[in-house]
C-alpha positions as CSV (number, residue, x, y, z in Angstrom):
1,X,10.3,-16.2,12.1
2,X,8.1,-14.5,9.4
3,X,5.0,-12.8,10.6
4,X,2.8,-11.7,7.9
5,X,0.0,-8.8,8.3
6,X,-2.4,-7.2,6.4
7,X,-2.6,-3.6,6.4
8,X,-5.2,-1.1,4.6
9,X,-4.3,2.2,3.1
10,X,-6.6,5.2,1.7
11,X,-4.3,6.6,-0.9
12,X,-5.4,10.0,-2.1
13,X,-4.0,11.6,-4.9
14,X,-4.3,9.3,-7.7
15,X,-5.2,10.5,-10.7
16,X,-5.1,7.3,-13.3
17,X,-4.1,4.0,-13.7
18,X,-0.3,5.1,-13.9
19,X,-0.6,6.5,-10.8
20,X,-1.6,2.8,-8.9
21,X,1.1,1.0,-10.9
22,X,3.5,3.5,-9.3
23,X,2.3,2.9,-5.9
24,X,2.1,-0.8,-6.5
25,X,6.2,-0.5,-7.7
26,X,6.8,1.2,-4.8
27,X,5.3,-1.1,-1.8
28,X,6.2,-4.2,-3.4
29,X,10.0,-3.2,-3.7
30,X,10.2,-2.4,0.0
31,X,11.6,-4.9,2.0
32,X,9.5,-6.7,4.0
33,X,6.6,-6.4,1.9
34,X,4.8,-9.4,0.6
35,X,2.4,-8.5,-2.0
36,X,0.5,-5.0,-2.1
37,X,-2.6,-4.7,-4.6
38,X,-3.5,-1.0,-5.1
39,X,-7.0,0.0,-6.7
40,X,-7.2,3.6,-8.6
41,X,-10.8,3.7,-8.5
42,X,-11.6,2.9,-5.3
43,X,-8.5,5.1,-3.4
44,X,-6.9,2.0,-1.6
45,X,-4.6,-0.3,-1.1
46,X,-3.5,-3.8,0.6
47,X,-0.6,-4.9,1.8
48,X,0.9,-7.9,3.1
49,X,3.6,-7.5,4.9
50,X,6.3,-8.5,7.6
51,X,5.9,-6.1,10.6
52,X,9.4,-7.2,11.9
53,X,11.0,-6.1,8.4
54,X,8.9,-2.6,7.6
55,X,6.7,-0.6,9.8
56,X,3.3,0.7,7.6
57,X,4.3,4.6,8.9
58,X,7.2,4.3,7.0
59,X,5.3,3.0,4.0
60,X,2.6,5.8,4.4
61,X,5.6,8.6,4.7
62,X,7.2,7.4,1.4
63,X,4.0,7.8,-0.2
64,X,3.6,10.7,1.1
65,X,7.0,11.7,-0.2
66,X,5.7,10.5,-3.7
67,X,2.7,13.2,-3.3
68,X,-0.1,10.3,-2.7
69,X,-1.2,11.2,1.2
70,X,-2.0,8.0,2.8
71,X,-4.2,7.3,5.8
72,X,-4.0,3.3,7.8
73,X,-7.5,2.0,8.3
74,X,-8.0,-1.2,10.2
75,X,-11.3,-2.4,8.4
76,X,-10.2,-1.0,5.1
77,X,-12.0,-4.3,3.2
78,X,-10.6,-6.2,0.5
79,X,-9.0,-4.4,-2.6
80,X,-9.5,-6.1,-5.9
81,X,-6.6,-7.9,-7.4
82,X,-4.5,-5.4,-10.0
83,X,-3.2,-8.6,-11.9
C-alpha cells in the first residue's frame, strides 16, 4: 500500500532560479517521490513522498552530492507552488 508523507527541507546553497529547477529535477525523478516544490527565495523545499520507496536522508545526501546542504525540519511550513 502507498503511504504518502510530507517532508520539509532547508536547502542552502542556491544561488538563482536555475539552481531550484535543478533541485526540483532532481527530487521529482527519484523513485518514490510524489511531487516536490522547491522555493529559491525562501531556501526550502516540500516533498511528498512514499517512505516505503525513498528514505528523505538519502534525498538530503544527493543534494548534498549536488553541493545544495540540506537540513529536515518537521514544521518547515508550506512552500509556494513553483508551477
Amino acid at each position: 500500500m502507498t503511504q504518502r508523507k510530507k517532508a520539509f527541507l532547508r536547502v542552502e546553497g542556491m544561488h538563482c532560479g536555475s539552481c531550484a529547477v535543478a533541485i526540483n529535477m532532481f527530487l521529482t525523478n527519484k523513485r518514490g517521490v510524489f511531487e516536490a516544490n522547491v522555493d529559491f527565495d525562501a531556501k526550502k523545499a516540500e516533498i511528498d513522498y512514499d517512505p516505503e520507496e525513498v528514505r528523505i536522508s538519502d534525498l538530503v545526501e544527493g543534494l548534498e552530492g549536488m553541493g545544495y546542504p540540506a537540513t529536515e525540519h518537521q514544521n518547515g511550513g508550506r512552500v509556494k507552488s513553483s508551477r
